[in-house]
C-alpha positions in Angstrom: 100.0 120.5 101.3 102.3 117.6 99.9 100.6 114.1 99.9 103.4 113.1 103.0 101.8 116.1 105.1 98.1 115.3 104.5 99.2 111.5 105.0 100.4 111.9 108.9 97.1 111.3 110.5 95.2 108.8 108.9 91.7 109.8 109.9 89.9 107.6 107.0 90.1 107.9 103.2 88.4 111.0 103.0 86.1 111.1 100.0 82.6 108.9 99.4 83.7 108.9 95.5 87.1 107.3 96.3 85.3 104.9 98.9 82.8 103.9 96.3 85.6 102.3 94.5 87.7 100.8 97.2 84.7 98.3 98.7 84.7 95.6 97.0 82.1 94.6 94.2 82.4 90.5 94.9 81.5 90.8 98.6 79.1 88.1 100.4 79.1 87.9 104.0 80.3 84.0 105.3 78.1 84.7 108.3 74.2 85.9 109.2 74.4 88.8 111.5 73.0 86.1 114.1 75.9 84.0 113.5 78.1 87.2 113.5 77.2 88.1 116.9 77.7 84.7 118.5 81.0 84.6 116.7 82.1 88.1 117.3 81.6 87.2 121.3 83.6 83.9 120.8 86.1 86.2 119.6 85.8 88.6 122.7 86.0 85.8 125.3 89.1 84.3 124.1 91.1 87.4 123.4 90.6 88.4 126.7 90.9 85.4 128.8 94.6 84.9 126.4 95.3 88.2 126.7 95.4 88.4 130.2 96.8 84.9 130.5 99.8 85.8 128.3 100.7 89.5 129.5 99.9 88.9 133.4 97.1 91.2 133.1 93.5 91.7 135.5 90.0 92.8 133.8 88.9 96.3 135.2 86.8 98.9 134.9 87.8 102.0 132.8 86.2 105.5 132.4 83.7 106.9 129.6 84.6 110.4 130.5 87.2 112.4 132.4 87.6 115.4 134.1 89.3 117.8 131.4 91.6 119.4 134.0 93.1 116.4 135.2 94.8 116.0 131.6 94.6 111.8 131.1 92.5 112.2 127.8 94.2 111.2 124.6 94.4 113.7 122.2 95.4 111.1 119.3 98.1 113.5 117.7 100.2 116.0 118.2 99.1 118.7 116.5 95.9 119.4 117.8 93.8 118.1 115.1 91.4 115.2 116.9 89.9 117.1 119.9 87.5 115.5 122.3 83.9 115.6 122.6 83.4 118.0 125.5 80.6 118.9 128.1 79.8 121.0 131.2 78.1 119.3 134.3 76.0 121.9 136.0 76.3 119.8 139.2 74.7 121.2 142.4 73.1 124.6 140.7 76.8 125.2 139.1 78.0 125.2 142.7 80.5 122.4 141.8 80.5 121.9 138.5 82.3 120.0 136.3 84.0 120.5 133.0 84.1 116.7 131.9 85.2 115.5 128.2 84.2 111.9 126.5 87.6 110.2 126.3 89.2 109.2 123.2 91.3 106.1 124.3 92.5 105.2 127.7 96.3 105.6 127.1 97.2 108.1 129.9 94.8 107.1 132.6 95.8 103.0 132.5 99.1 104.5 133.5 97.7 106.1 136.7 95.4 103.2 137.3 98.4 100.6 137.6 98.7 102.5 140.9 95.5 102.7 141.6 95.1 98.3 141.5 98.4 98.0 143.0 100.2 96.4 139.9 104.0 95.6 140.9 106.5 94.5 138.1 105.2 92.4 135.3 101.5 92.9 136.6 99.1 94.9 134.5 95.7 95.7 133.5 93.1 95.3 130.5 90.3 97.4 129.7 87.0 97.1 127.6 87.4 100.6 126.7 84.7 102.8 124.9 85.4 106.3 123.2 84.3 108.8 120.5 86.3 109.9 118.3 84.6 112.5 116.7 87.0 114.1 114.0 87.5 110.7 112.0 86.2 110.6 108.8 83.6 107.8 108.5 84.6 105.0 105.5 84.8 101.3 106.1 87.3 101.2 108.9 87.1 104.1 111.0 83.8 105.3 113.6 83.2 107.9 115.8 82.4 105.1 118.3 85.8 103.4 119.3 85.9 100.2 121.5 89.5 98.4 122.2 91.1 95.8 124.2 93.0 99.5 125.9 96.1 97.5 128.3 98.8 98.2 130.3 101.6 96.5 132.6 104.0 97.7 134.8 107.8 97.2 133.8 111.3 97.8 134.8 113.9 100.4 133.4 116.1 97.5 132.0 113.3 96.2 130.3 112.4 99.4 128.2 114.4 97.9 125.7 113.3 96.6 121.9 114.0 93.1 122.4 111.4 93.6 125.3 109.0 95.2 123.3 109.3 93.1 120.4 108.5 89.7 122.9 105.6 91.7 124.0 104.3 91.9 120.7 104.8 88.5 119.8 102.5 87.2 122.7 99.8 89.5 121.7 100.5 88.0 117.6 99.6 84.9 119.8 96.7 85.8 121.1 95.2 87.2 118.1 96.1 84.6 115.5 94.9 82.1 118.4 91.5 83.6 118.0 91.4 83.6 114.6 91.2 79.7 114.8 89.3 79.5 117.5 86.3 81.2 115.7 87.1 79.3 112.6 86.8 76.1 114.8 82.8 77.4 115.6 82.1 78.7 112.9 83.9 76.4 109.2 83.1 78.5 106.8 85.0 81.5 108.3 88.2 79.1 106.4 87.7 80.1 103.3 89.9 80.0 100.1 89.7 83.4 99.5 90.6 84.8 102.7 94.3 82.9 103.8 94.6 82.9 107.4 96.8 85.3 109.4 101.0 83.9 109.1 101.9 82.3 112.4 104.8 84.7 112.8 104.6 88.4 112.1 107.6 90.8 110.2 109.6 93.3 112.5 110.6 96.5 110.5 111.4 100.1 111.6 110.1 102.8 110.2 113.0 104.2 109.2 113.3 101.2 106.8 109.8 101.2 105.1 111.0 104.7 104.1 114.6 103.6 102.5 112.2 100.4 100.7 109.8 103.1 99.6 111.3 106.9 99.5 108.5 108.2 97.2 105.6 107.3 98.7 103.1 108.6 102.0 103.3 106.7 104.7 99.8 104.7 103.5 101.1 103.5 100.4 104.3 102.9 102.1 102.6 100.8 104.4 100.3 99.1 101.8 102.8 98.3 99.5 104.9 96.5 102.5 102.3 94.6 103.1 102.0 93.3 99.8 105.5 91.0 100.3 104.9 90.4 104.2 101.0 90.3 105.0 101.4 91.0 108.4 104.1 93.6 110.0 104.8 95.3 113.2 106.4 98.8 112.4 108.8 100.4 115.3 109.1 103.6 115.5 106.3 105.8 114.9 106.2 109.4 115.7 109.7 110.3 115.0 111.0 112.6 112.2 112.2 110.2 109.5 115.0 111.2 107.0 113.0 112.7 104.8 111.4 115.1 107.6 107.8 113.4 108.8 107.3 111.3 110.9 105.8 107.7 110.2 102.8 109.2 111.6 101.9 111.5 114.3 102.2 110.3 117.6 100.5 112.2 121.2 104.1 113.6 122.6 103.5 112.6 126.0 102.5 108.7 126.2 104.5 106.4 123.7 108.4 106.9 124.1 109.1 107.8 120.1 112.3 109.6 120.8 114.6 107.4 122.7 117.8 105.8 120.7 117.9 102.4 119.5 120.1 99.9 117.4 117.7 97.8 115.6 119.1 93.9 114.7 121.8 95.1 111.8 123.4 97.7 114.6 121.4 100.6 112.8 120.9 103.5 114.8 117.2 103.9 115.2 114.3 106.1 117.5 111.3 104.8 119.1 110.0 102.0 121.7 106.8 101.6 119.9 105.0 100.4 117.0 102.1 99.2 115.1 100.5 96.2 113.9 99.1 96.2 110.3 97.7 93.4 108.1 96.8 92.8 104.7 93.2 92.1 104.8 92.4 90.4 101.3 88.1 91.0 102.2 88.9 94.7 101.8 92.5 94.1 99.6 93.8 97.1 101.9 96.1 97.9 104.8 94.1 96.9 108.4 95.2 98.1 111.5 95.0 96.1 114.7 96.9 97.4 117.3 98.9 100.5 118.4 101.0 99.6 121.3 104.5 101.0 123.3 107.0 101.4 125.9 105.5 104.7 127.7 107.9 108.2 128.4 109.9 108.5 131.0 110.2 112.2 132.6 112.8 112.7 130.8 111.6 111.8 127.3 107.9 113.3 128.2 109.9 117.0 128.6 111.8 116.5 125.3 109.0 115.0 123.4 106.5 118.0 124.5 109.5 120.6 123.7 109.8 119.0 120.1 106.1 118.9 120.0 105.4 123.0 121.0 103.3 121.6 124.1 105.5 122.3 127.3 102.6 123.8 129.1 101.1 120.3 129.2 103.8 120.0 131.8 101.4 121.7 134.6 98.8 119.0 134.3 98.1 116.5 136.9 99.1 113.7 134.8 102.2 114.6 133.4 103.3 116.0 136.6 102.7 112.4 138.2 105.2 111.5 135.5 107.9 113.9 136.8 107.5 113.3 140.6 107.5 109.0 139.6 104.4 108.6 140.9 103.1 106.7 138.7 105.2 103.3 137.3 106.9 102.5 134.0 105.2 101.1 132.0 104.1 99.4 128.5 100.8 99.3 127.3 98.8 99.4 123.9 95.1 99.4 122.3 93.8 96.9 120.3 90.9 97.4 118.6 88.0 95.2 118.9 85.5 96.1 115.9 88.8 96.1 113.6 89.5 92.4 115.1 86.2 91.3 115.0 86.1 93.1 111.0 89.2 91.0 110.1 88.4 87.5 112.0 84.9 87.1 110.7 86.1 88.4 107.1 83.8 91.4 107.1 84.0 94.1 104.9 82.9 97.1 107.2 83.0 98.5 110.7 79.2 98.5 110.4 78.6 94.6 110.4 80.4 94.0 113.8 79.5 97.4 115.1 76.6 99.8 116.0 76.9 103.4 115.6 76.1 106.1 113.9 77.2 106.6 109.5 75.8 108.8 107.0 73.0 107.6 104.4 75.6 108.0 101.9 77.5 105.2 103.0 74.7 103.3 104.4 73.3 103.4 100.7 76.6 102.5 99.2 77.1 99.7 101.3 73.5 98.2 100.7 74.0 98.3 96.9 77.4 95.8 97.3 75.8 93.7 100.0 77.5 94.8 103.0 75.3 94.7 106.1 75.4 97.5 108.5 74.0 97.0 111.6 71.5 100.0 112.5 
């Protein structure tokens, strides 16, 4: 397996050893884990309130667990690797029972839902979304327990476009560098001279373009050494074969649009209506991951996306046929995650500290000995 191939998921580093030497030695919490609660909530209320203020959105309720056959659970990839935590409801003496599975993200069923509340054009919805993910590995930014900000709004044909998507992202930038001062406002000594504060504007690049800057390396590295001249980026284009054959990084084929043609700024043909946000995070000194986010398929794209993807017979599933009879809107939508946030604006140097769930004593041990708090 070449280091591009074993580079496509990004489930976590993938070795205590290696993790050993990536948290860093210097580290000293700016906040008790009283004061990290009481910020971390700050945090909460004000991303949501903006975040529904700037996108048009409405707070609602979202599921913990789906039926399996109705086919709205995220499977994360494309190649079958991250499957879902799955269970069988005996219900009524097995009479009526129910195959149900713990969801991963609320991508496909935030689609179905803008129905469901009656969105119309520009309107949308914003979830405080739960999951497991129980295939990650466990290191100092990924948990089997997922919370995120999951969203979605309903759009027009003319506006599945990258200028649209790109103002979309912007407002969210907003949001999130709004919060970053608002907490810093509550809480002083969260400005810090070690820890600059997030730019006020954030670097658009395609894919396509980290890979010309950086030909050599996995998409990580790639990614990480981007981020070392513009600390804050939101890369386009993710899930379709670059030129050297892999993608940016595996994309699920049927709810981001990764295939569609675009012209980027220069009049460079490009593919993809969605992206990623990364930053540099100078408490870890490594890549950080905000937000996932795009311009959802269209029945068209879903068929060509699950033909390139070997997973046609996905076609037959409630969801995706919902797609293909437009019964459901267009739409753009995106997850942002809330313990990564919460790990970046409070300058923390673990999941664990803004975060309780479950991590093996090998880490817990590891992260007493440097000073990190994790929250049992």
């Amino acid at each position: 397996m070449t280091d591009k191939t074993a580079d496509l998921a990004g489930p976590g580093i993938g070795d205590y050893n290696e993790l050993e030497k990536i948290l860093p030695g210097d580290y000293q919490s700016l906040l008790t884990p009283r004061e990290t609660m009481r910020a971390l909530f700050a945090a909460k209320r004000y991303i949501e309130e903006n975040l529904c203020n700037e996108l048009n959105l409405m707070m609602v309720q979202v599921p913990l667990i789906v039926d399996v056959e109705s086919g709205v659970n995220d499977m994360l990839d494309r190649d079958g690797s991250r499957t879902p935590v799955e269970f069988h409801i005996s219900n009524d003496y097995d009479k009526h029972p129910i195959d149900a599975q713990v969801v991963q993200a609320a991508t496909k069923w935030k689609r179905i839902a803008l129905k469901q509340f009656d969105c119309g054009v520009g309107e949308g919805i914003c979830t405080d979304m739960k999951a497991v993910r129980k295939d990650y590995f466990l290191d100092h930014d990924h948990s089997s327990y997922v919370d995120q900000w999951d969203w979605e709004r309903v759009i027009t044909k003319q506006e599945r476009n990258l200028k649209f998507l790109t103002g979309v992202v912007q407002k969210i930038w907003k949001v999130i560098t709004g919060a970053e001062l608002h907490v810093q406002e509550l809480f002083p000594q969260l400005k810090h001279e070690k820890y600059p504060n997030l730019p006020e504007n954030l670097t658009f690049l395609h894919a396509e373009e980290i890979l010309e800057m950086y030909p050599d390396l996995p998409r990580k590295q790639r990614e990480t050494a981007v981020l070392q001249e513009f600390p804050a980026v939101f890369i386009y284009g993710i899930g379709w074969p670059l030129a050297d054959g892999y993608p940016h990084e595996m994309r699920a084929a049927d709810y981001d649009d990764w295939i569609t043609e675009t012209v980027s700024e220069t009049g460079r043909p490009m593919h993809g209506l969605n992206g990623d946000i990364l930053v540099w995070n100078p408490v870890t000194r490594r890549r950080h991951e905000l937000t996932s986010m795009g311009i959802r398929v269209t029945k068209e794209t879903l068929e060509q996306q699950l033909k390139m993807s070997g997973q046609e017979s996905s076609l037959a599933l409630p969801y995706h046929q919902a797609i293909l009879n437009d019964e459901i809107p267009l739409s753009i939508g995106g997850g942002i995650g809330q313990s990564r946030t919460y790990m970046y604006l409070l300058r923390k140097a673990h999941l664990g500290e803004v975060s309780v769930t479950v991590w093996p004593e090998i880490l817990k041990d590891m992260c007493r000995k440097k000073d990190i708090f994790v929250l049992e």
